[in-house]
Each structure stands twice: as C-alpha cells, then as structure tokens.
C-alpha positions in Angstrom: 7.8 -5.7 34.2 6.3 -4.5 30.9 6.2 -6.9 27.9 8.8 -7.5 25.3 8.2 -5.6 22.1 7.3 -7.7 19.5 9.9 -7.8 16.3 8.8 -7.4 13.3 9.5 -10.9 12.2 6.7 -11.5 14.8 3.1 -12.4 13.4 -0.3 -10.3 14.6 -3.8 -10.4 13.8 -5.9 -7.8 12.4 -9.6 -8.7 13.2 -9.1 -12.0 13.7 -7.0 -12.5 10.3 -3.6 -13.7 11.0 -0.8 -12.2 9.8 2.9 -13.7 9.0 4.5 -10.3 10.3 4.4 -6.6 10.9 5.8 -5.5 7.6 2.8 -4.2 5.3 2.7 -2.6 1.4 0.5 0.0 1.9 -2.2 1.0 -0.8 -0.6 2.7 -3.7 -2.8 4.7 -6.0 -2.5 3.4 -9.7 -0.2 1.0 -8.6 -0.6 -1.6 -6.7 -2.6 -4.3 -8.7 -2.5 -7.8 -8.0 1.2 -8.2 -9.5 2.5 -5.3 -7.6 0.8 -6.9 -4.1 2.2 -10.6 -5.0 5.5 -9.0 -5.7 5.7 -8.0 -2.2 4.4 -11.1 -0.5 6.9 -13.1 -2.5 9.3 -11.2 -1.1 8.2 -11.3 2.5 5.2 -8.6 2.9 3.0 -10.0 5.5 0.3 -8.0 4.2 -0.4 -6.4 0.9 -3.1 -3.5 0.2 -5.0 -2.9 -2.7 -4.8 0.3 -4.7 -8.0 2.8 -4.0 -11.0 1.5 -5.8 -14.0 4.2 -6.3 -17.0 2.7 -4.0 -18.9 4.4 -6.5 -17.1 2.5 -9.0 -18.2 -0.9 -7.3 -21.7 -0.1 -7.1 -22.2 1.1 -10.5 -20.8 -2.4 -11.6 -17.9 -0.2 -13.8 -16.8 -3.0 -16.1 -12.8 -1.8 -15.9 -13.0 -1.5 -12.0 -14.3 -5.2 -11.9 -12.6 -6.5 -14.4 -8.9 -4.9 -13.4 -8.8 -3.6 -9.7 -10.8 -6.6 -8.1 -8.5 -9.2 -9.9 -6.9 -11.1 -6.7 -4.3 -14.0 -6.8 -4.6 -17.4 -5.1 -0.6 -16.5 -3.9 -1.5 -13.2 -2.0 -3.6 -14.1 1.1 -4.3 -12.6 3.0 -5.3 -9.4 0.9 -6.8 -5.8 2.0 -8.9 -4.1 -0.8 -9.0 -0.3 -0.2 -11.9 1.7 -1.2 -12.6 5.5 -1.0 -16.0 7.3 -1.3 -17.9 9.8 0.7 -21.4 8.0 0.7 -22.4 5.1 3.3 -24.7 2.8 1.4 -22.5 3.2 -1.4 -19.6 1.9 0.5 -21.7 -0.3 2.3 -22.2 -1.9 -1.5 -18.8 -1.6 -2.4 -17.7 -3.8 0.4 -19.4 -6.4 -0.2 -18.5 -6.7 -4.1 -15.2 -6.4 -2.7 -15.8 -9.2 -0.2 -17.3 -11.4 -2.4 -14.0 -11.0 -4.6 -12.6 -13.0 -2.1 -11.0 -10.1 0.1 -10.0 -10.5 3.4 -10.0 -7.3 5.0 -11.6 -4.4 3.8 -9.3 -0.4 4.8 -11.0 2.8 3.8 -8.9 5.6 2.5 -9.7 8.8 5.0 -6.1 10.4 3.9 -5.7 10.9 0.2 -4.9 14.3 -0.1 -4.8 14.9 -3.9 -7.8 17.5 -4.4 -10.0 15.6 -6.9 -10.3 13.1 -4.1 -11.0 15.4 -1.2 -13.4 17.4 -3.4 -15.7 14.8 -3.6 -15.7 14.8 0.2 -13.6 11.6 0.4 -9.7 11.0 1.3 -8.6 13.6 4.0 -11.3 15.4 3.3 -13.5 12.8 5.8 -11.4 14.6 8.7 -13.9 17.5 8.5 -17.1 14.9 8.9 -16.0 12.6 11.4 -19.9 11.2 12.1 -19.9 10.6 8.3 -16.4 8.5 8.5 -17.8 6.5 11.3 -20.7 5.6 9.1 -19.2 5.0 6.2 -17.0 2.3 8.6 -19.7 0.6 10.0 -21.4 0.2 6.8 -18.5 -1.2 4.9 -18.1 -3.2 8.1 -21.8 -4.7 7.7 -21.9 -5.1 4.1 -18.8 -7.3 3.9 -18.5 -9.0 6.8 -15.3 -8.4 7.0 -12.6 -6.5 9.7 -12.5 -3.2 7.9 -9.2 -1.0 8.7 -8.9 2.9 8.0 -5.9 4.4 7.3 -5.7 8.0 7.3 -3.7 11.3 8.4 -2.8 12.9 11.5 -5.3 16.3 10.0 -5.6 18.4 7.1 -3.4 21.5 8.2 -0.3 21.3 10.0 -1.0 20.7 14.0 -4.3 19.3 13.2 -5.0 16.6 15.3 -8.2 15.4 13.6 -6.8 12.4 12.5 -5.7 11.4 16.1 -9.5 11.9 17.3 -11.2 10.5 14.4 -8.8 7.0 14.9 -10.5 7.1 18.1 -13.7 7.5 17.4 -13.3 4.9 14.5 -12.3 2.7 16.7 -14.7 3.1 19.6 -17.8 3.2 17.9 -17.3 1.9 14.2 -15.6 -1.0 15.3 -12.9 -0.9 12.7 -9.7 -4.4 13.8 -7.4 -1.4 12.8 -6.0 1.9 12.2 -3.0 3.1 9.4 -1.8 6.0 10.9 0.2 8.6 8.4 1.5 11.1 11.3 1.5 14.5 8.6 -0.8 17.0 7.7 -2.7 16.1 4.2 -1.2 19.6 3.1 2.1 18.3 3.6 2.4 15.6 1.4 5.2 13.6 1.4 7.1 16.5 2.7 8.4 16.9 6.5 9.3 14.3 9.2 6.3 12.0 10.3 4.9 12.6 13.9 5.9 9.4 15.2 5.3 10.8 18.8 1.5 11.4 17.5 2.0 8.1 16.4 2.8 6.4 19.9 0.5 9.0 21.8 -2.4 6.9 20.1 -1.0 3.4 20.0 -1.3 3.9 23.7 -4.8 5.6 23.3 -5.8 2.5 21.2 -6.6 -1.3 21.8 -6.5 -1.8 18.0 -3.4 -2.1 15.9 -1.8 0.8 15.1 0.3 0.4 11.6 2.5 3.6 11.2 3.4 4.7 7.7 4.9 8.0 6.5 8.7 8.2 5.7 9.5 5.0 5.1 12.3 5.2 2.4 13.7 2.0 3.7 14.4 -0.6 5.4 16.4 1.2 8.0 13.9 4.3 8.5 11.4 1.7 9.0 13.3 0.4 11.9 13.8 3.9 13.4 9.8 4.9 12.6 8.4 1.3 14.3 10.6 1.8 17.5 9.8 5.6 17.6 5.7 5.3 17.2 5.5 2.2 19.2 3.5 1.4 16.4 2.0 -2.9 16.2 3.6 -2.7 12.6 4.8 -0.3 9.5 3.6 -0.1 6.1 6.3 0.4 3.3 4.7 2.8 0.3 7.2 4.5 -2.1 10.2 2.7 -0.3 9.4 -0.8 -2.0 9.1 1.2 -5.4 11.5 -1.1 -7.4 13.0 -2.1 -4.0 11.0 -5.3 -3.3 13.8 -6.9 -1.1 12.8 -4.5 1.5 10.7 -6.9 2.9 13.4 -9.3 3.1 15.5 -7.1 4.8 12.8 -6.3 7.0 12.0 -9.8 8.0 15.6 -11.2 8.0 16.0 -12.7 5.1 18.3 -10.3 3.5 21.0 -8.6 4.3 23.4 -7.6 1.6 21.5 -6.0 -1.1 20.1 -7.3 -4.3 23.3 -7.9 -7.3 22.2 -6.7 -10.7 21.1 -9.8 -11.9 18.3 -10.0 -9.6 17.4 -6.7 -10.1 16.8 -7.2 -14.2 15.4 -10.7 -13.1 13.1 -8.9 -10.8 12.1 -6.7 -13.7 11.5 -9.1 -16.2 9.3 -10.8 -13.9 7.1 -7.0 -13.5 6.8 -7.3 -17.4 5.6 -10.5 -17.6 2.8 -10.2 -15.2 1.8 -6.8 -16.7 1.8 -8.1 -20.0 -0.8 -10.8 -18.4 -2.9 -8.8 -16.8 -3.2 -5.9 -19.3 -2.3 -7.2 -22.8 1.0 -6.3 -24.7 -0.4 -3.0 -25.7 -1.4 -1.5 -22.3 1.3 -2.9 -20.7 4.1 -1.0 -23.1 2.7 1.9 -21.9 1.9 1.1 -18.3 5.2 0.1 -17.6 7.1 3.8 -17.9 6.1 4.2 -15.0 7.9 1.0 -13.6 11.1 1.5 -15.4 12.6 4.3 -13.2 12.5 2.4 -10.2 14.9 0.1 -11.6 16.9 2.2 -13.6 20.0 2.4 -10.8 20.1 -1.3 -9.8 20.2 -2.7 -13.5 23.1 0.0 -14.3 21.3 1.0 -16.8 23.0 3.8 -19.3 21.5 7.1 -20.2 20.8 5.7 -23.8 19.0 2.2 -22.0 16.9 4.4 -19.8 15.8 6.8 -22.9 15.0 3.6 -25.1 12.8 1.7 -22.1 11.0 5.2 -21.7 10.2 5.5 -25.3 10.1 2.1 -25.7 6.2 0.6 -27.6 7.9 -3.0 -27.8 8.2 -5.4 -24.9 10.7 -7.6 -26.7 13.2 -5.0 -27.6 12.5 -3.9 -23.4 13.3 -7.5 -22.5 16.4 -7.4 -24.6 17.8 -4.4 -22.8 16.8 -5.5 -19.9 18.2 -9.3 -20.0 21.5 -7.3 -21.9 21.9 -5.8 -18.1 21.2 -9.1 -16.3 24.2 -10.9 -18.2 26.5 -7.8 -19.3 29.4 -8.9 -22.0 32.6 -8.7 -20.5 34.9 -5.9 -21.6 38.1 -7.3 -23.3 
C-alpha cells in the first residue's frame, strides 16, 4: 500500500531545517524584503524567500545590499536568502555573508529569465553550463554551511528539458536539501500552463524536495498544481501580491475571504514597516508599487487609486487608506 500524501498543513524539512508546512513565498525580485517575508509568515507561510541578492554584490561589501537586502527579522525563521551570480568563489563568498546574517538556508536563482540577468551568465542562463551550476552549488554549500536549494526552470526554449536534468545533477553531485522547480520555458514567462507532469516526472526522479511553483494565482490553483506535480510543497509568488491570507487559506485557517477592514488594516501595516525600513521618503515612492495590489479589496475609487499613485505623503495615504477601513455610512 503506498503512503498517504502529506497535506499541506503537514510540516517537512529541507536539509535538516524544519519547516511548519508546505506552503512557501517564493523569492520575489524587488520585493520581498524582510517586511514582505514576515507578512507572509504572519499569515501562515511556512517558509519565506529572500528577494535575489547580486553574489557579486555580497562580496564587494556594497553598502545598500548589506545594509537593505540582508536585513532579517527575529519573527521570520526560518529564512532562505537567494543569491544569483555566474562565478563560484564569488558565490562561495556570498554565502557565507549571507550565512553569517543569520540565514538559514541559502537557494540560488538558476531561472530568472529577464535578459540583464541571463547576460551575465546567471538566472536561466546557468541551464547552458550545467558543470558551472553544480559548482557554484557546492561552493555556496561550503562557504555557508548551510542546506543550499536551487530553484530554477524546466529549460530556456519551449520543450527544453534542461532544467529537469540539471535538478538532477544538482542534486546528485552538488548536494543541494532541495530543488524549486518552475515547470516553463524561461522564454515563456509567466505565460502558458506549468508542466506539472515535468513536475511529478522528477519528484519521482528525486530524493530531495521538490517545491513546484509556476501558476499559482491562488489558493485554489495551488491545490490543483500540488496534487498534479506530486510536488513535497508549492511556493506562492505573484498570487500573495496584496493577497497575504493565501497562506491562511492554504493552511486552514481561513476560509471566507478577508472583509475590507482587514484589507486597509493589512495595508497600513505594509506602510508602516516600509516607512521603518526605508525612511518616509523612499518609502512614498517605493510603495506605488504596493498600492495596486490592494486597490480591489479596500474598494478603493478611481479618484483614491489616482491620489495613492501620485501620492509624496504617507499621512494623506494613511488617511485614504484608514477612510476605506471605516467608510461613513450613506444617509
């Protein structure tokens, strides 16, 4: 009789590293920060992944990347730090600053596909050098001491299966606790439906985790993708954009979804922590980008979206924003 699949309410361990369950943030480029990370563990992520950070960065000792990207919180264990590059000692460097920021795991990013990233030879562009991606895990692996993860494509082109074999590889000889597995072609994008038969074809190829991602708007394509690849766990990206309680929903603690007062709450909590870690005046600007994603659950008004956009004052944005939390009755 074959064993019960494990719910995602169910914990794992990656490397060693325990982990409360098999619903992951995945690394979010220019995003996810500490705030963003501790957003989603407060609302049920058992695992939260840093935005890339530049190896390169690390070793050079850039003053920003230190000072802003490597900034964990107490609240967040445990805590992946991602890092991209296309050079081994440099990564091997870069791992362990990032380990002795008080990382947990250490995942390489081998499936970026934006072209200033693969041109340097990193992101998906690592599919084409597999014996360089194996040594650029095992250094990173040595230098922090750490279980290092690698989460990358299924291949560059469509029907590429370089991905599949270099997940193999990584894990056979480089050692890496686990593998994030996108199931599309880096030339894809975001567009098409995810592979989640590739997906499964390796999770039974593998004795590592596999952690799908790729098409996970929500809560209930999660579901569909984790019973489909077979996957040990999913990793939400753009579906917990401004939708944090897909992690509750996720791990059962939510069913209904959130009322507009948590919603503006939620968002006046994103303000506050930006406003922490980047100062009033980088935060104004810095948080356009948030805005959108709330946009629909606040209710917010054609005229309330233009003045947040435009907005260069974070008390007239928490007045709009708290005006939507407690509305004034009509009549």
């Amino acid at each position: 009789m074959s064993a019960t699949r494990p719910e995602l309410t169910d914990p794992f361990e990656i490397g060693g590293v325990p982990i409360a369950n098999r619903v992951l943030l995945a690394p979010l480029a220019g995003i996810g920060n500490w705030f963003v990370r501790l957003q989603a563990k407060r609302h049920g992520a058992g695992l939260a992944v840093s935005e890339m950070v530049s190896s390169f960065a690390l070793h050079y000792k850039n003053e920003r990347t230190l000072r802003e990207l490597l900034v964990l919180h107490p609240d967040e264990h445990p805590v992946s730090i991602q890092l991209f590059g296309h050079d081994a000692e440099v990564m091997r460097s870069g791992a362990e600053i990032a380990a002795s920021a008080g990382a947990d795991l250490i995942d390489i990013n081998m499936g970026c596909p934006v072209p200033k990233v693969r041109k340097t030879g990193a992101g998906a562009q690592l599919l084409r050098d597999p014996d360089l991606a194996v040594a650029l895990a095992v250094a990173a692996r040595e230098g922090s001491g750490l279980p290092v993860t690698v989460k990358l494509r299924s291949g560059i082109s469509q029907g590429d299966r370089a991905g599949f074999d270099l997940a193999i590889r990584l894990a056979e000889e480089a050692g890496v606790a686990a593998i994030g597995f996108h199931p599309r072609a880096a030339t894809k994008g975001h567009a098409g439906k995810p592979d989640y038969a590739l997906t499964r074809e390796l999770t039974e190829r593998l004795e590592v985790p596999v952690i799908v991602s790729g098409g996970l708007s929500g809560a209930e394509a999660a579901r569909r993708a984790y019973e489909e690849s077979g996957a040990d766990a999913v990793m939400i990206a753009r579906g917990s954009l401004g939708n944090p309680w897909v992690f509750e929903e996720l791990t059962g603690r939510r069913a209904a979804p959130p009322s507009r007062a948590e919603v503006a709450g939620e968002l006046l909590w994103v303000l506050d922590r930006a406003e922490e870690h980047l100062g009033t005046e980088r935060a104004q600007r810095y948080l356009r980008k948030f805005y959108p994603w709330y946009f629909e659950g606040i209710g917010a008004s054609r005229q309330v979206r233009d003045e947040l956009q435009r907005s260069a004052d974070l008390s007239r944005a928490r007045e709009l924003i708290e005006a939507a939390r407690t509305p004034v009755p009509v009549g």
